[in-house]
TITORMAR-151764 format. One line per 3 residues: for each residue x, y, z of C-alpha. Coordinates in pm, 1 decimal, padded with zeros to 6 digits, always signed. Layout:
! TITORMAR-151764
X Y Z; ...
//
This chain:
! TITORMAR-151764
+01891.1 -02719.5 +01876.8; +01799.1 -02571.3 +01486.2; +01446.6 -02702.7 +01514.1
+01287.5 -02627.0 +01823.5; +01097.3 -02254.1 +01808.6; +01287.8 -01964.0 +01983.1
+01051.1 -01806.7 +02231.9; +01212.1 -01436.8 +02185.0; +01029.0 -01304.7 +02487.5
+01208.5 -01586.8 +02691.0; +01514.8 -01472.7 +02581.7; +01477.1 -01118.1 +02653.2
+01389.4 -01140.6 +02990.8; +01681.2 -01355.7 +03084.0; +01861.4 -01115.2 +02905.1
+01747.7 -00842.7 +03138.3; +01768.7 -01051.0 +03447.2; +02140.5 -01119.3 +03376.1
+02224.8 -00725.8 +03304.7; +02021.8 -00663.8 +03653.3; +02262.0 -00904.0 +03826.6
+02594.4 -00742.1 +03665.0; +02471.7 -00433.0 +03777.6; +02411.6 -00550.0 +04092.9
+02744.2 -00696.0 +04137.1; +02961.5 -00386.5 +04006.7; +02755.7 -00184.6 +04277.6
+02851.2 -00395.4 +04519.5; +03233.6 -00405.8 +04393.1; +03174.7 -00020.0 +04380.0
+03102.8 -00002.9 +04761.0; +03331.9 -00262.5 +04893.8; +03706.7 -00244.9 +04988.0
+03806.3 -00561.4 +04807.9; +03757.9 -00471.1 +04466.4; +04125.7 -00527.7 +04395.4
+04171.6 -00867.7 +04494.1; +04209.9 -01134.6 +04240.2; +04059.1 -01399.7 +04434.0
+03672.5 -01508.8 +04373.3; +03637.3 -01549.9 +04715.6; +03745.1 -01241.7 +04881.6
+03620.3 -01066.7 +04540.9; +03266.5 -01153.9 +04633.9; +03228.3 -01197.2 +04986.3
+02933.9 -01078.0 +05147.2; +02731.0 -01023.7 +04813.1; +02469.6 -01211.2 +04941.7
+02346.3 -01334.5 +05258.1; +02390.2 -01698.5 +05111.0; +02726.9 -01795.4 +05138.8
+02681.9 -02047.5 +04842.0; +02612.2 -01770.5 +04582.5; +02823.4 -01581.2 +04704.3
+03103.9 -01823.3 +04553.9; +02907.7 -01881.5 +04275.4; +02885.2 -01535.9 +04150.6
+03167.6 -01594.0 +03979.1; +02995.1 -01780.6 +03702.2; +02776.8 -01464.9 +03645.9
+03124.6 -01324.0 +03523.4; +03294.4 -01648.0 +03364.5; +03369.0 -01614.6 +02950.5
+03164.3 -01913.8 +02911.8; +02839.7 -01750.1 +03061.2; +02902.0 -01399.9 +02865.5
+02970.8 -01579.5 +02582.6; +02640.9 -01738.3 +02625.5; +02481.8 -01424.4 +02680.2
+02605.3 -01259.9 +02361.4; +02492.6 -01507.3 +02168.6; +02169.3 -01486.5 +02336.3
+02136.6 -01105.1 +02200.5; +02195.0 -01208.0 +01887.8; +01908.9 -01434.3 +01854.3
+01645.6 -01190.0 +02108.7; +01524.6 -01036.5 +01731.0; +01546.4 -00686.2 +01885.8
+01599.4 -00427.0 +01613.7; +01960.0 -00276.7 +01507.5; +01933.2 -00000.7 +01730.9
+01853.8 -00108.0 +02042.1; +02057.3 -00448.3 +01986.3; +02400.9 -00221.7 +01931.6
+02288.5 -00024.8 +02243.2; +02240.3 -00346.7 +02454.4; +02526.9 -00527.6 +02358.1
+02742.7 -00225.1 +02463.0; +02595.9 -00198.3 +02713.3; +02681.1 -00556.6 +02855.4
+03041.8 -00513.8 +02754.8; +03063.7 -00173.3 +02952.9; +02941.8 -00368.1 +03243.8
+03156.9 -00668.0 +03239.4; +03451.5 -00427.4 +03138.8; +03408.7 -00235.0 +03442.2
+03390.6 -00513.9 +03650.8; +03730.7 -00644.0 +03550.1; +03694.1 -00998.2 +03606.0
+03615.8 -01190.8 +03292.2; +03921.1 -01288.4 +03068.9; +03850.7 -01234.0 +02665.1
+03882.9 -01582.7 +02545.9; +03829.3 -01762.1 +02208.6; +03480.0 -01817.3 +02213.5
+03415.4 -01492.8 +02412.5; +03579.6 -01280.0 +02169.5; +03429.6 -01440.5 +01871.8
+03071.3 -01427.7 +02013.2; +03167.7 -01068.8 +02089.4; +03261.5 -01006.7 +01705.4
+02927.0 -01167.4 +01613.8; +02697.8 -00957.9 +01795.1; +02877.3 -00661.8 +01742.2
+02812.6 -00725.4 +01381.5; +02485.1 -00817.3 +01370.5; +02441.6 -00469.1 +01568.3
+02624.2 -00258.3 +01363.2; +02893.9 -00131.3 +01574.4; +03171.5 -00151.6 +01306.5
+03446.0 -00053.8 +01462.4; +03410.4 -00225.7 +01821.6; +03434.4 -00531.8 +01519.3
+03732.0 -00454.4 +01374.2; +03855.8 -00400.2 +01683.6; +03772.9 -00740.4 +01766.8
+03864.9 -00920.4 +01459.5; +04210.5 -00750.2 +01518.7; +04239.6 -00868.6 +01894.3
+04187.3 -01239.7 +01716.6; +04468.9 -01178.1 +01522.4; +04703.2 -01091.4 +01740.5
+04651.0 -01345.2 +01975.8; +04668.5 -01602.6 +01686.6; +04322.2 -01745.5 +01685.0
+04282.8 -01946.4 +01366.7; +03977.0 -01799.8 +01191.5; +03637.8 -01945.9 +01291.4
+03484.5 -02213.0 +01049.4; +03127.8 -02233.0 +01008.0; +02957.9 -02446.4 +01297.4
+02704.6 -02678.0 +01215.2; +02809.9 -02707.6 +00837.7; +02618.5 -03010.8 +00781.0
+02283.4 -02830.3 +00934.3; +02045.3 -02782.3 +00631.3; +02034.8 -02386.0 +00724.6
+02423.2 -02391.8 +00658.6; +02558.0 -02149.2 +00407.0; +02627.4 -02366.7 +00137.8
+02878.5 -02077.8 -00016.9; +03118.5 -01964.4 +00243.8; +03445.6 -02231.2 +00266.7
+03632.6 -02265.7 +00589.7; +03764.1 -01935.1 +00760.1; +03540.9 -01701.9 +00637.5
+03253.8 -01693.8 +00895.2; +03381.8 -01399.4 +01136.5; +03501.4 -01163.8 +00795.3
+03127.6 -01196.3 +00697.3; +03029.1 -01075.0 +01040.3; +03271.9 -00748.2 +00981.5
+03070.6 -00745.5 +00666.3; +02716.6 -00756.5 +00813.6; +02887.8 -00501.7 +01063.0
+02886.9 -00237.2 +00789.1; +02560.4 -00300.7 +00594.2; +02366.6 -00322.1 +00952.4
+02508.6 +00066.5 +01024.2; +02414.0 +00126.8 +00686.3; +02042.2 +00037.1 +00831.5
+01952.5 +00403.8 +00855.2; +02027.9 +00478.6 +00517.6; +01778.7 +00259.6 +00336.6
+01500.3 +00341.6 +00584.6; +01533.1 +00687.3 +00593.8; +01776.9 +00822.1 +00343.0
+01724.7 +01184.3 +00281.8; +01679.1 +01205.2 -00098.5; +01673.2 +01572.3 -00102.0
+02067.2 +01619.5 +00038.8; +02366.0 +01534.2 -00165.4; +02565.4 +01212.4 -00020.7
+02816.7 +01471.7 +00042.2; +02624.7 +01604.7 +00320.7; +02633.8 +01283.1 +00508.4
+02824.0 +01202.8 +00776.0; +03145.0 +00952.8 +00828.0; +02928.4 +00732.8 +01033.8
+02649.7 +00704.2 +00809.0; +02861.5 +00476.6 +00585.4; +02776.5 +00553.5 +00252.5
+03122.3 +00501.2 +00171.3; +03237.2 +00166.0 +00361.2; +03629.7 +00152.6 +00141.8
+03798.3 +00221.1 +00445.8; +03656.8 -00084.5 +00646.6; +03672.4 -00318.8 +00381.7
+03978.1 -00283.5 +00333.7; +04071.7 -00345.9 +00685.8; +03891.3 -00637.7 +00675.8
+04090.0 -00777.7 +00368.0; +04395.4 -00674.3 +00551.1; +04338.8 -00848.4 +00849.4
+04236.7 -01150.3 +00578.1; +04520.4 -01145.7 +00430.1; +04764.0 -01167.6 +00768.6
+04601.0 -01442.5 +00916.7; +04597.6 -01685.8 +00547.9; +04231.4 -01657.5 +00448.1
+04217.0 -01615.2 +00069.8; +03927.3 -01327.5 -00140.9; +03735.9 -01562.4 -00336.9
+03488.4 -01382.5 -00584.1; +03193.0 -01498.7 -00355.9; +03365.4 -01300.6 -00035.5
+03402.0 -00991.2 -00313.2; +03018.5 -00957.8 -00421.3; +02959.0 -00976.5 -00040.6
+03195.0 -00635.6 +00010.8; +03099.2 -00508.7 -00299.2; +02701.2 -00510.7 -00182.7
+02757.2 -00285.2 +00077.4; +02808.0 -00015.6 -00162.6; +02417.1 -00108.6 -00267.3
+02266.6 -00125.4 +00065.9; +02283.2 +00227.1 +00147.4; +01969.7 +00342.8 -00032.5
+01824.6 +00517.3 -00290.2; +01941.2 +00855.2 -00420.1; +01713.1 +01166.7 -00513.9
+01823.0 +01074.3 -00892.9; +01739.9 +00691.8 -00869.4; +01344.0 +00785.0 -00794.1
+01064.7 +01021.7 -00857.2; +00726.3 +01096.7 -00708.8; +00480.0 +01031.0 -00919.4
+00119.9 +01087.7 -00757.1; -00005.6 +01213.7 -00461.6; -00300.4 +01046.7 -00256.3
-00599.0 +01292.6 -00194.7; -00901.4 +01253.5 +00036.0; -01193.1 +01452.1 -00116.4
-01503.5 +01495.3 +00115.6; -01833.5 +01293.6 +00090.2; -02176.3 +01524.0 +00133.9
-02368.8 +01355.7 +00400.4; -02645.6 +01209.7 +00161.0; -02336.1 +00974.7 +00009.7
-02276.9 +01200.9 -00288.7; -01911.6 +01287.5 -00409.3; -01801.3 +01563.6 -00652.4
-01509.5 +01445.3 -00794.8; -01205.0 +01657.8 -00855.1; -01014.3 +01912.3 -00582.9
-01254.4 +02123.4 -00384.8; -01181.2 +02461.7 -00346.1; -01168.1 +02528.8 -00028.7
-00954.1 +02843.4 -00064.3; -01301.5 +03014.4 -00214.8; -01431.2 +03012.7 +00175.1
-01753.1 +02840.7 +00314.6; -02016.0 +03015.5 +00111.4; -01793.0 +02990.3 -00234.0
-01754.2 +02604.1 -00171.4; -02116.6 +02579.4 -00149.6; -02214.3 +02751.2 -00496.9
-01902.0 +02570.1 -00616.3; -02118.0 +02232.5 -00502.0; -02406.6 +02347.1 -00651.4
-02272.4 +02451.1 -00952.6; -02134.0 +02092.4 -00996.9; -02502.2 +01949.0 -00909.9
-02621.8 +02105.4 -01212.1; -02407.4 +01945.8 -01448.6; -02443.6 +01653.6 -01323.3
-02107.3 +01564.9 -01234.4; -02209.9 +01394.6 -00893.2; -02286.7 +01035.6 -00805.9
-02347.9 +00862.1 -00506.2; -02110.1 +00629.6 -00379.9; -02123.0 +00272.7 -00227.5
-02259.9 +00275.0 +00161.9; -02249.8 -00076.8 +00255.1; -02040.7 -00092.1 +00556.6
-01792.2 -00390.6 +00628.8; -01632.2 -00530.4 +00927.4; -01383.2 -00317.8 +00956.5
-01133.2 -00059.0 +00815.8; -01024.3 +00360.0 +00740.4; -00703.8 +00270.8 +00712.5
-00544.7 +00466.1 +00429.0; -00294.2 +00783.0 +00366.5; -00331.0 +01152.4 +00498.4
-00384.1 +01362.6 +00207.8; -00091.6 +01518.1 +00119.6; +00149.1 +01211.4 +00177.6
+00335.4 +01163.1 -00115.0; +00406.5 +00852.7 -00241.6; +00737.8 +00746.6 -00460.6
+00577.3 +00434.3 -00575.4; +00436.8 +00090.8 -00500.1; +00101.4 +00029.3 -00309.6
-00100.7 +00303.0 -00212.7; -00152.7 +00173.0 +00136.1; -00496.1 +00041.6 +00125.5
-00457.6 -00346.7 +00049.7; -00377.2 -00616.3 +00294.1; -00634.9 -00476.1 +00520.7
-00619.2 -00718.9 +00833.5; -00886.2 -00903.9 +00990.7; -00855.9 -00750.4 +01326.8
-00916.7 -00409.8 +01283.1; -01243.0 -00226.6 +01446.8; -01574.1 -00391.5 +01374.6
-01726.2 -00056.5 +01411.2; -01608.8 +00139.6 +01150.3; -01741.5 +00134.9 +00763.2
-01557.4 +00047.8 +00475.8; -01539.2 +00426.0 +00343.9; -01212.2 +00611.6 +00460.3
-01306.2 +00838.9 +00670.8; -01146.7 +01224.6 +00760.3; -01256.2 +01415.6 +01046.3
-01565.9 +01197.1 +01138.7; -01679.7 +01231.2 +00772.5; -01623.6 +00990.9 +00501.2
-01398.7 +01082.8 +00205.2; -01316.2 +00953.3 -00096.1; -00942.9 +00833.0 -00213.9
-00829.3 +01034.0 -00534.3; -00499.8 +00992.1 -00666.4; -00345.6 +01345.9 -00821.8
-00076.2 +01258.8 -01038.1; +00191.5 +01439.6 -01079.3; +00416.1 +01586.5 -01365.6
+00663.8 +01282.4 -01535.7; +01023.3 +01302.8 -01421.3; +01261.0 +01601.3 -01611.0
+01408.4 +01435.8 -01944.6; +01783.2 +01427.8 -01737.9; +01642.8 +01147.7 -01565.1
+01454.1 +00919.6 -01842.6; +01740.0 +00719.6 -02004.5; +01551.3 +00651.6 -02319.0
+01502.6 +01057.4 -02367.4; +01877.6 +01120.3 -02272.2; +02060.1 +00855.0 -02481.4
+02339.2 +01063.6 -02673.9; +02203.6 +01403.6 -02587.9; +02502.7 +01650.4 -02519.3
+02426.4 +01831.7 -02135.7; +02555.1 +02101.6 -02000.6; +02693.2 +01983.8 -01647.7
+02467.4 +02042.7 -01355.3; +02220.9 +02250.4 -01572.9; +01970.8 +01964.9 -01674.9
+01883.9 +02097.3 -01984.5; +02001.6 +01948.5 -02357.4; +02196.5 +02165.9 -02598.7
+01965.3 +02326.1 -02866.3; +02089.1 +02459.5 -03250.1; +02067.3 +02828.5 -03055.4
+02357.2 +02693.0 -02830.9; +02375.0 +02719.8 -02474.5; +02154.9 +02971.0 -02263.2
+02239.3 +03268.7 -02173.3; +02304.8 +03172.5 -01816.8; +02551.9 +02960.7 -01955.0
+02698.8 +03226.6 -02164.8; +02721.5 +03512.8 -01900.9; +02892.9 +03173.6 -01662.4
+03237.3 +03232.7 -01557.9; +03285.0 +02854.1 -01479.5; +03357.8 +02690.8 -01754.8
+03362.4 +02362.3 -01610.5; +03002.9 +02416.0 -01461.9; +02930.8 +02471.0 -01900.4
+03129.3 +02124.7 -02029.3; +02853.2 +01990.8 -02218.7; +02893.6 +01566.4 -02198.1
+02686.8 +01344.5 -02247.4; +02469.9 +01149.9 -01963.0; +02683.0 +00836.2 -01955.2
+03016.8 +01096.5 -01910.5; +02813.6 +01240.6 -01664.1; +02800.5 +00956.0 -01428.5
+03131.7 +00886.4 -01460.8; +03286.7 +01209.8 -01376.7; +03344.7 +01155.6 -00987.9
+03104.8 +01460.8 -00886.2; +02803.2 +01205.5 -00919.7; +02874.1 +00983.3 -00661.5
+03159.5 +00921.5 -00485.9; +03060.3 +00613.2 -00323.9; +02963.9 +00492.0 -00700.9
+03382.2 +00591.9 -00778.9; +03496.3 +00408.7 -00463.2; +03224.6 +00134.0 -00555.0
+03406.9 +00058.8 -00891.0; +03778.8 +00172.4 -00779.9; +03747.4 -00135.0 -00529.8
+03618.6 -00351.9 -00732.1; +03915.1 -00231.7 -00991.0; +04148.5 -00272.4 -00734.0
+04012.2 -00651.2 -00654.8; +04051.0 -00734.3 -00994.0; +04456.6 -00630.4 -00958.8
+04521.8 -00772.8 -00622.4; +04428.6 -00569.7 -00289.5; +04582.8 -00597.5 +00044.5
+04788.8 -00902.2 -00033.6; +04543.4 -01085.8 -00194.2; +04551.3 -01281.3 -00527.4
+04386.6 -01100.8 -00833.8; +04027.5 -01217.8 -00892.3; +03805.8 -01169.3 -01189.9
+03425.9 -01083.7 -01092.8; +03169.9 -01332.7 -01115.4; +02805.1 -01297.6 -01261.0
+02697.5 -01225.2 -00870.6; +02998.4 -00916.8 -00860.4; +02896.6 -00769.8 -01204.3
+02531.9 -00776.6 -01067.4; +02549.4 -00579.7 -00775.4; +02790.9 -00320.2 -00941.2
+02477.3 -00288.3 -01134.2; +02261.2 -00215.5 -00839.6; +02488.7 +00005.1 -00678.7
+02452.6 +00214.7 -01015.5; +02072.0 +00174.0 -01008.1; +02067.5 +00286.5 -00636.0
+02277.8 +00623.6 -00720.7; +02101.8 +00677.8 -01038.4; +02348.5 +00605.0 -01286.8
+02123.8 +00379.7 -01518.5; +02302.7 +00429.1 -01838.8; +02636.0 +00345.3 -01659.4
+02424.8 +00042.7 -01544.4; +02315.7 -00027.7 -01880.3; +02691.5 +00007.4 -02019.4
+02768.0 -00315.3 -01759.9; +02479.6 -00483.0 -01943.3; +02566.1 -00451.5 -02278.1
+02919.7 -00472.4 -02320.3; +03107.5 -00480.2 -02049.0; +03003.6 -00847.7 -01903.9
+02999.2 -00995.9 -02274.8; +03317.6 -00829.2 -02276.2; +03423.8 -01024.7 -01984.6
+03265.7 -01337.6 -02102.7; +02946.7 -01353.1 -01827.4; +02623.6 -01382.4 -01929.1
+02351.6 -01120.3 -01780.0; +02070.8 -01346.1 -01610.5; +01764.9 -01257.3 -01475.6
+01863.2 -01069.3 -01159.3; +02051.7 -00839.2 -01354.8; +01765.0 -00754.2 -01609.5
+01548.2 -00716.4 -01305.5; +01791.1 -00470.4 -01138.7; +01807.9 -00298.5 -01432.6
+01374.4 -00278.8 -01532.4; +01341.2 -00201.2 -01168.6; +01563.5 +00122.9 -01195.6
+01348.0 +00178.6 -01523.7; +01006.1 +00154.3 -01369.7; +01121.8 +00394.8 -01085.5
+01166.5 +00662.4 -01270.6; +00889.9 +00588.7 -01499.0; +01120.0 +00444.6 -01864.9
+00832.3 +00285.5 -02031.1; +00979.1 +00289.9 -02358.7; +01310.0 +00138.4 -02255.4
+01105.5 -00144.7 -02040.6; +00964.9 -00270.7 -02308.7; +01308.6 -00270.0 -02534.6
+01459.4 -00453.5 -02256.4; +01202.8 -00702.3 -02176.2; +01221.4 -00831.8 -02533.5
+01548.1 -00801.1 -02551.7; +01574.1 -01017.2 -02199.8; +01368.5 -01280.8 -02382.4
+01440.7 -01274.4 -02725.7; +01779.3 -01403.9 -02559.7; +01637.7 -01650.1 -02351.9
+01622.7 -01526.9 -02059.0; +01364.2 -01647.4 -01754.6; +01107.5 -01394.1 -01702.2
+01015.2 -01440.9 -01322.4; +00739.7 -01242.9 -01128.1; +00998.6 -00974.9 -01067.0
+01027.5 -00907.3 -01411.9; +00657.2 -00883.1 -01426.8; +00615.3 -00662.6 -01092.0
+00882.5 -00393.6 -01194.7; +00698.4 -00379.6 -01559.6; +00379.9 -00308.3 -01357.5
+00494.8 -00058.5 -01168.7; +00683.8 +00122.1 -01456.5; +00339.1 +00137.9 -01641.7
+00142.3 +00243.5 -01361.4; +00352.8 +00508.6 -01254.9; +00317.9 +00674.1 -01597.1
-00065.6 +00672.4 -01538.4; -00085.9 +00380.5 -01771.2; -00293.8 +00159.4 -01619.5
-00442.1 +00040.6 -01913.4; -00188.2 -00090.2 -02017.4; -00049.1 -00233.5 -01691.8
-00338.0 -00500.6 -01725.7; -00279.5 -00571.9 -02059.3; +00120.8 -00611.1 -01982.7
+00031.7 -00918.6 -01662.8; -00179.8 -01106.4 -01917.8; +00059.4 -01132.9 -02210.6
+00328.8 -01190.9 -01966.4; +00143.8 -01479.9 -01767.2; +00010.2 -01585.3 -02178.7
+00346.8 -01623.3 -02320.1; +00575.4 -01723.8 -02005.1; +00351.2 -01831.5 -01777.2
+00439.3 -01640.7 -01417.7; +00240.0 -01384.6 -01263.9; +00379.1 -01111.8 -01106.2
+00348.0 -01076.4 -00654.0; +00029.7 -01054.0 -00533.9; +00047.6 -00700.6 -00432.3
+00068.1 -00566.3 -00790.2; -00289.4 -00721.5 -00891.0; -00445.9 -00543.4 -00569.8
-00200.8 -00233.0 -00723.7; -00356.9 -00205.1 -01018.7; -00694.0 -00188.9 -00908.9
-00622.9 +00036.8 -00683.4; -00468.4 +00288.3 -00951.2; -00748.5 +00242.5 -01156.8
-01006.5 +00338.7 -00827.4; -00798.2 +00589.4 -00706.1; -00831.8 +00778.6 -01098.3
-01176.9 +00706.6 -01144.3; -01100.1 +00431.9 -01364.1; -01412.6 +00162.3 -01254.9
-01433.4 -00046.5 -01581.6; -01095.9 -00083.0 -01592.0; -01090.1 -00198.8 -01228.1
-01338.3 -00452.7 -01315.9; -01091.9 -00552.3 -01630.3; -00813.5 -00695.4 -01384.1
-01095.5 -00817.2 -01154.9; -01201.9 -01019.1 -01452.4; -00894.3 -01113.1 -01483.9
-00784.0 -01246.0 -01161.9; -01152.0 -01421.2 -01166.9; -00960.9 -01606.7 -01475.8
-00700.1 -01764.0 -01231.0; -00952.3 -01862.7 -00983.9; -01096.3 -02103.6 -01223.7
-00764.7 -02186.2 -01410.5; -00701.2 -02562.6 -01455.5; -00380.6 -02760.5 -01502.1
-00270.2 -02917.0 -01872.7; -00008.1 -03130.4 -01989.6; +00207.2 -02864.1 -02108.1
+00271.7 -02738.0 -01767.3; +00534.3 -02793.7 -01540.9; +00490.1 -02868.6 -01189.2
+00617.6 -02536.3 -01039.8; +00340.4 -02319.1 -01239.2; +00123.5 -02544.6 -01130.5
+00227.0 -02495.4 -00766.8; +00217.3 -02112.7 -00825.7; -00124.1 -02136.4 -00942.7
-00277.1 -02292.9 -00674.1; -00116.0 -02066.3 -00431.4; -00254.3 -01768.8 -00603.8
-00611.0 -01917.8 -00623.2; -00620.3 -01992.5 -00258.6; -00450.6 -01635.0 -00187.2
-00716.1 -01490.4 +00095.8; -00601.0 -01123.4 -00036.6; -00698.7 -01234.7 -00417.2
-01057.6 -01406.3 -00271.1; -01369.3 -01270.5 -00364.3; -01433.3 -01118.2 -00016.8
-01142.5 -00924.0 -00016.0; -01152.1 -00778.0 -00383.7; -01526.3 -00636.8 -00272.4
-01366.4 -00500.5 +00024.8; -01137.5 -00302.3 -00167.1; -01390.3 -00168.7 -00416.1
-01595.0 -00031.7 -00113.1; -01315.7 +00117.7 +00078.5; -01309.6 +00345.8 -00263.8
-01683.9 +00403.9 -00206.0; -01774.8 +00165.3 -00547.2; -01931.9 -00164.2 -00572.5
-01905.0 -00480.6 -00742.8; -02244.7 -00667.5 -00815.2; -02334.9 -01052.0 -00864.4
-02304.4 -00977.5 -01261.7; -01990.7 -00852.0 -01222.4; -01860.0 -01228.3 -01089.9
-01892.3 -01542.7 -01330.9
//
């Protein structure tokens, strides 16, 4: 039943075939006179011409087959959307025919797909109906099944379906989340603060005997985290440009100006010939791939779009992006470094004057401020005050009121103290709303305060907030202090220390950063940030040290096992040396998709 492979496509069309036939059947109720009757006989006579399904229909509409069929949805791996639409949909029809009683099962497969679609309040709804009619609260099936949550105890299975009810209508949110509004200016349906339905859900908890244990209380907590990032938690560091290739293969680097008109771009070209600014660019052509960024796409961070180039792409086209049937040439323009506001390490202890992002100076306050009548918009405080005061975030304030209110007893439930998993995504709910030094307060004292240790997620969390806005100073204090107390540096650590560096410009020493880190703790970080940092350092005109990390990763290739190391590095290893997107083909693919080259000397 766990083992065999789900053939989705399978599943969808039976899906579709089933809705076809409730359809079919509420027409036909629709246009007959015996749409009142109770009987399955009379109900569907003359449905079909067979007589036999005629009084079998009625299985089409029994709570055993719709049960079936909900739990069918929930394993067709549509996406949120259109799952919440089609589930709805399938209830509206069955509702409308009138003939299926809401059992046990039905209602709880009911609850299940409604949460795994989002629709939180059909949920609730739901998890209230199995209330009142005294269902004891589902257990999970199948406990001894190897893909069993190990964590959730007896009773608890349906309340974490209300849970994934919320973070799945949250879904919009992380994809999409428009940085440049203030969470103020989003609607009650968005979710970005869920206190109302959690707190229905420990209610309904509470009445029917199931006790909050601190697991259950990270869980409700998280879905103050899964809602996004903020304009304050990021910044855009770089831009990806496509400057133009002549026809003979020869690029001028830097921004043409094209605003100077055709005959000024041309002495502009020339010019640039004469100082010898040009070279000519790699024109071997591959087996594929322009696939790449527009040019004014703006990028907050990570990859620049341009590895993991797949093997099926045109065989036609040549390894040089092209624009407009010409080829181009991938230039990164970076741009200016986040205001101080947002840099922690620049902020620390600086008085601010609210909402004005500027520090206070020995002249005092601007004259802005001065000639301000508010004199709450002029409270100077400093940045950790800041994101406290409630006008930061107010999910942030719900975020930690519930969790204060957990700690005191909510809804009828015992008090609770927050375990190492709670404390951690409080963390990340700061990091997602921007509130790093409030983050950093949870670090330092608060959980030694409360006896619980930070471990590596929470340094993570915390160096991943840090790299996104572009702390390189602080990284590096908090990477030593994360292992000058022993704690496991993992190839997250490594990946958010890469990006941190590299969005600073520093690619220099981005490569120097993975080999001390894989020298003196041996783990590398993802895959993707080796292919990053070459692709930084093409993207800026940076060949050599392109061919550094190249070098580099040329170093793993031939790396070879010792005594001294364990047999999960030694696993890692391996997988990285057989990685097709580290091979040798695909690291000269990438050079020549930025129109360089990489030569038999340059390989040992």
């Amino acid at each position: 039943r766990f083992e065999r492979k789900w053939d989705f496509e399978s599943v969808r069309l039976a899906l579709d075939d089933y809705e076809r036939h409730l359809q079919y059947v509420l027409d036909h109720l629709q246009r007959g006179d015996n749409k009142h009757s109770t009987d399955a006989k009379d109900l569907f006579a003359n449905i079909h011409p067979s007589k036999a399904k005629c009084f079998e229909t009625h299985r089409l509409l029994s709570s055993s087959t719709v049960s079936k069929a909900a739990r069918a949805l929930t394993r067709s791996r549509m996406d949120t959307p259109l799952l919440s639409r089609r589930i709805r949909d399938m209830e509206r029809l069955v509702g409308k025919i009138g003939w299926t009683p809401i059992t046990e099962e039905l209602s709880y497969r009911l609850l299940e797909a409604n949460g795994k679609a989002g629709n939180v309040r059909r949920t609730l709804a739901l998890l209230e109906l199995r209330r009142s009619r005294g269902y004891p609260p589902r257990e999970q099936e199948n406990a001894k099944y190897k893909g069993a949550n190990p964590h959730l105890v007896p009773g608890e299975k349906e309340f974490l379906h209300a849970i994934t009810s919320i973070q799945s209508a949250q879904l919009p949110l992380r994809r999409s989340r428009n940085i440049y509004l203030h969470e103020s200016t989003f609607s009650e349906s968005a979710l970005d603060n869920p206190t109302r339905y959690l707190d229905a859900i420990l209610i309904n908890m509470s009445k029917r005997g199931v006790p909050l244990r601190p697991d259950m209380a990270a869980r409700m907590l998280d879905c103050y985290a899964s809602t996004g990032r903020t304009g304050r938690a990021i910044h855009y560091f770089y831009k990806v440009r496509r400057d133009p290739v002549e026809d003979d293969g020869t690029y001028i680097p830097g921004p043409h100006p094209t605003h100077l008109g055709k005959e000024g771009l041309e002495d502009w070209k020339t010019e640039k010939r004469g100082e010898g600014v040009t070279r000519v660019l790699a024109t071997e052509v591959s087996e594929n791939v322009s696939r790449g960024l527009d040019g004014d796409e703006s990028k907050e961070d990570g990859e620049l779009g341009l590895k993991g180039l797949d093997d099926d792409d045109s065989e036609t086209q040549s390894s040089m992006p092209t624009q407009s049937n010409r080829r181009s040439k991938i230039r990164m323009a970076m741009q200016p470094l986040p205001p101080f506001h947002k840099i922690p390490s620049s902020v620390k202890g600086v008085p601010l004057i609210r909402n004005r992002y500027q520090p206070i100076t020995n002249e005092g306050p601007s004259k802005a401020n001065e000639t301000s009548s508010d004199e709450v918009q002029n409270k100077t405080m400093t940045k950790y005050e800041w994101e406290l005061d409630r006008d930061w975030s107010l999910a942030l304030t719900a975020a930690f009121a519930f969790a204060d209110s957990l700690t005191h007893g909510a809804c009828g439930h015992d008090p609770i103290e927050l375990d190492i998993v709670g404390w951690n995504i409080l963390i990340k709910a700061c990091c997602r709303r921007g509130a790093i030094h409030r983050a950093l307060k949870i670090l330092n004292e608060t959980m030694p305060q409360k006896g619980v240790e930070p471990d590596t997620y929470s340094y993570n969390t915390i160096l991943a907030a840090l790299a996104r806005v572009g702390d390189t100073r602080y990284l590096q204090e908090y990477l030593i202090g994360m292992t000058n107390k022993g704690v496991k540096v993992d190839k997250y650590t490594a990946q958010a220390m890469v990006d941190g560096f590299l969005n600073v410009g520093d690619i220099q020493g981005a490569t120097s950063l993975v080999q001390d880190i894989f020298n003196q703790h041996d783990t590398l970080p993802p895959y993707t940030s080796h292919l990053k940092i070459i692709e930084f350092a093409l993207a800026n005109g940076l060949i050599f040290e392109a061919k550094r990390h190249v070098y580099f990763i040329q170093q793993l290739w031939k790396w070879q096992p010792s005594q001294h190391h364990d047999e999960k590095f030694c696993q890692l290893m391996e997988e990285t040396k057989r990685n097709p997107k580290l091979s040798r083909e695909a690291v000269l693919k990438l050079f020549r998709y930025f129109g360089e080259d990489l030569s038999d000397q340059d390989f040992f």
